[in-house]
N, C-alpha and C positions, 0 to 999 in steps of 0.2 A: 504493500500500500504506500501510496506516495506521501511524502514527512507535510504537514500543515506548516505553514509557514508563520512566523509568530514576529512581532516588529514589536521591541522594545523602544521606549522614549523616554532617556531615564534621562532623572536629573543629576546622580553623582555616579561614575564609577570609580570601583578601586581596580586593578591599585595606579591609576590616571589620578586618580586624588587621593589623601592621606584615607586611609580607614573609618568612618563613622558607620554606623547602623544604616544610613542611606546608599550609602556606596558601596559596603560589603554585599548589600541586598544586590544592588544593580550590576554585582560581579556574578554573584554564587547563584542567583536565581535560571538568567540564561542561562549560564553553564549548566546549572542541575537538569534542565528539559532540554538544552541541544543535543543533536545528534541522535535523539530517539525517534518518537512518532511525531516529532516536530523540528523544523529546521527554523534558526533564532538567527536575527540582526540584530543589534543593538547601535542606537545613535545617540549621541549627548552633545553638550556644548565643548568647542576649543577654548578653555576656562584659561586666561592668564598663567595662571599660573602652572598649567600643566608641562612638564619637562619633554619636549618632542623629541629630543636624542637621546633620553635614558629611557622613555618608554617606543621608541623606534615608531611613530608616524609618520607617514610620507602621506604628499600631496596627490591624488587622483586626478590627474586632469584630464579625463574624459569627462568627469561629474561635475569638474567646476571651469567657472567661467560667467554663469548667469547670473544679471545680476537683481535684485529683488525691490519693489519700492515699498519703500516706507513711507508716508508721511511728505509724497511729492517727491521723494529722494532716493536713489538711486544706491545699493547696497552690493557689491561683488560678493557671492556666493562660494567658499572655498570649502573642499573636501576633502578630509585627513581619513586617513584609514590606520589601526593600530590592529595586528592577530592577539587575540586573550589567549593564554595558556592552562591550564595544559589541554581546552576543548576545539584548539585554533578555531574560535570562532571569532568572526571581522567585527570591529567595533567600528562605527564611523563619527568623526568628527567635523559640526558644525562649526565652522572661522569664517572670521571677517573681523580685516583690521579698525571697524570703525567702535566695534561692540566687545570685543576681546582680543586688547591690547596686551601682549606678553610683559608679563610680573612676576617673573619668577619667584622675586624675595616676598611676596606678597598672598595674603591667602585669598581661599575663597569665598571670605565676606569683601573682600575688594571688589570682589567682580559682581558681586548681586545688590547692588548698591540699589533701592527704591526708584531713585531717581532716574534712571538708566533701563531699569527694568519690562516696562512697558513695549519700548521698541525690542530689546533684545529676546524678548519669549515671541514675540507677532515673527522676527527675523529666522528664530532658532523654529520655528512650528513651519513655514515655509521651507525653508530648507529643508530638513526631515521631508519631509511629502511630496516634493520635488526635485527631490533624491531619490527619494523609492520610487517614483514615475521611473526616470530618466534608467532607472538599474531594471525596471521593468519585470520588479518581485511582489507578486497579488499578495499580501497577507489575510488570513484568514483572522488572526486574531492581532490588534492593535493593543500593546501595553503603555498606559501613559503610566510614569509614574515621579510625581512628585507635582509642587507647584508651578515649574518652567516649563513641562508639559501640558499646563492646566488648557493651554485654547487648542491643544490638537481636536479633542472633540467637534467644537465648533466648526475651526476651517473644516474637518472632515465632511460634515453633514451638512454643513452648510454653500463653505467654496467647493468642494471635489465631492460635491454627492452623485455628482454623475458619470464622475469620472472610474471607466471601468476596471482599474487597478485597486481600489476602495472600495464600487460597491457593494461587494458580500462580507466586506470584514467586519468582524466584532472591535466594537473599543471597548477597553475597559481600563478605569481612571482609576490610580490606586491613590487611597489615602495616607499623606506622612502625617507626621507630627511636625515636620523643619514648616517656618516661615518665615517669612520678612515683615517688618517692624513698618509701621505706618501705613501710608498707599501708593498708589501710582501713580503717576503723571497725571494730572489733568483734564488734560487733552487726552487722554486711552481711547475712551470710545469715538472720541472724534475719530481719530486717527484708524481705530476699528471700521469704520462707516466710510472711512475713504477708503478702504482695503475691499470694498463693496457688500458689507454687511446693515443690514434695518437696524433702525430704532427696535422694533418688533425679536428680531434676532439677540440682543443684547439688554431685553428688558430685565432680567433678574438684577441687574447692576442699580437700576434705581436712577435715582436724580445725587447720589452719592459719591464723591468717590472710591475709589475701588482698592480693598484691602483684601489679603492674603485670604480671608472667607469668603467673600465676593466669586475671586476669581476662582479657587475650588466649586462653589456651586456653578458655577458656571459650567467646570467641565464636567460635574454630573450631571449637568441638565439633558448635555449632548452625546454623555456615554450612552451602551448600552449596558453594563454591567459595573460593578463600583467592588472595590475589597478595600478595608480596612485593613494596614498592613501590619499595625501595634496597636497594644493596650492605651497609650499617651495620646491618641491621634485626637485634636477638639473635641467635646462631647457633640458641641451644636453640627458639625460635620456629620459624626457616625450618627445622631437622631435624624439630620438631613436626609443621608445615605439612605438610613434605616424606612425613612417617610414616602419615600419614590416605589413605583411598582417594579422598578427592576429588577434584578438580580444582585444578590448583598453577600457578598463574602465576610460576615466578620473575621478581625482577631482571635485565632485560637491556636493557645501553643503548643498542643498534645502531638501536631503533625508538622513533619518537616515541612517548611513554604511552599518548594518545590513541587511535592506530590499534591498540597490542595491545590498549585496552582493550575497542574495539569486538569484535573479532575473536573475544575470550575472550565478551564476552556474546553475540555471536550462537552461539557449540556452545552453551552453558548452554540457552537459549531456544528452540533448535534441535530438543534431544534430547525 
């Protein structure tokens, strides 16, 4: 039987970044389901501070070159590729010198600064998705996971719902506990609205601006499926989660992540 194809969209990996609970996840997960009854991508952001010579990234340029607009503004699309070990499965990296400027001596609270934040998930959600066009790999199941994932839902369902590389995949939005402090630009949903999204498309936002709850529910509005991925995740999130007719993976530690995660994408893919 041929492997399902499964498109990670994580916001930290290890060891491309130091070790946290977010990153270990965004390692040990794909590897635990690749190369079974599922074949796994994984793509994240080119984070400043990531070392491209001790973790051996190279440039793809057949995938890059395009470039994306933002905001009236014109953004070069660069595509790093790194092999993870010991599953050689390809990781890919989201760059562009105008959003992730190399800091090595710098962590990654540098790079998710609030104020910056807004253009760089709308810039990192295009790429991913126009990546995976361009490589011309159907996923069956979309993993968003974290809050720099949060609008892949949307663009999905919304910009590329017709597009026939997306649509039979399942998404599914997983819940962290990580978030950023205050909100967003301003101007987000303006700048959403000129990326050719409604009023109507972007109503859970409110007349507010938009903080790290906000844009979570946002991308459960547009998943199909939601997992809680720890016990610490916001309560008002997992009642959220819990409140939708979707499908709700809680927190539960008695099973390895890996095997409920399978388990959850074969019903999605199943039905």
């Amino acid at each position: 039987m041929e492997a399902k194809k499964v498109l990670f969209i994580s916001q930290e990996v290890a060891p491309y970044l130091p070790e946290t609970p977010m990153s270990v996840l965004g390692r040990d997960v794909p590897q635990g389901i690749h190369g079974k009854e599922f074949e796994v991508r994984s793509f994240t952001p080119r984070y400043g501070c990531i070392n491209e010579r001790r973790n051996q990234l190279h440039e793809v340029i057949r995938l890059s070159g395009m470039n994306l607009i933002i905001d009236d503004a014109d953004h070069p699309l660069i595509i790093k590729v790194a092999t993870l070990l010991p599953s050689r499965m390809q990781v890919y990296f989201i760059d562009n010198d105008d959003y992730f400027q190399p800091m090595p001596e710098k962590g990654l609270e540098t790079d998710l600064l609030p104020s910056d934040n807004d253009e760089r998930v709308m810039f990192f959600t295009m790429g991913v998705i126009e990546t995976v066009k361009k490589l011309r790999w159907q996923p069956a199941v979309i993993h968003c996971s974290g809050w720099v994932s949060a609008l892949a839902p949307l663009y999905l369902r919304r910009k590329y719902n017709d597009d026939p590389t997306f649509r039979n995949s399942k998404i599914v939005f997983a819940l962290h506990p990580d978030k950023f402090e205050g909100t967003l630009d301003p101007r987000f949903v303006e700048k959403l609205i000129m990326s050719e999204f409604t009023e109507d498309d972007l109503r859970i936002f409110g007349n507010e601006p938009v903080d790290f709850k906000k844009l979570n529910k946002l991308a459960m509005e547009y998943a199909d499926a939601i997992i809680q991925v720890t016990d610490d995740v916001d309560p008002e999130l997992v009642e959220y989660a819990a409140s939708t007719s979707k499908p709700f993976l809680p927190y539960d530690a008695s099973e390895p992540r890996s095997a409920q995660y399978v388990n959850f994408y074969r019903t999605l893919t199943e039905e």
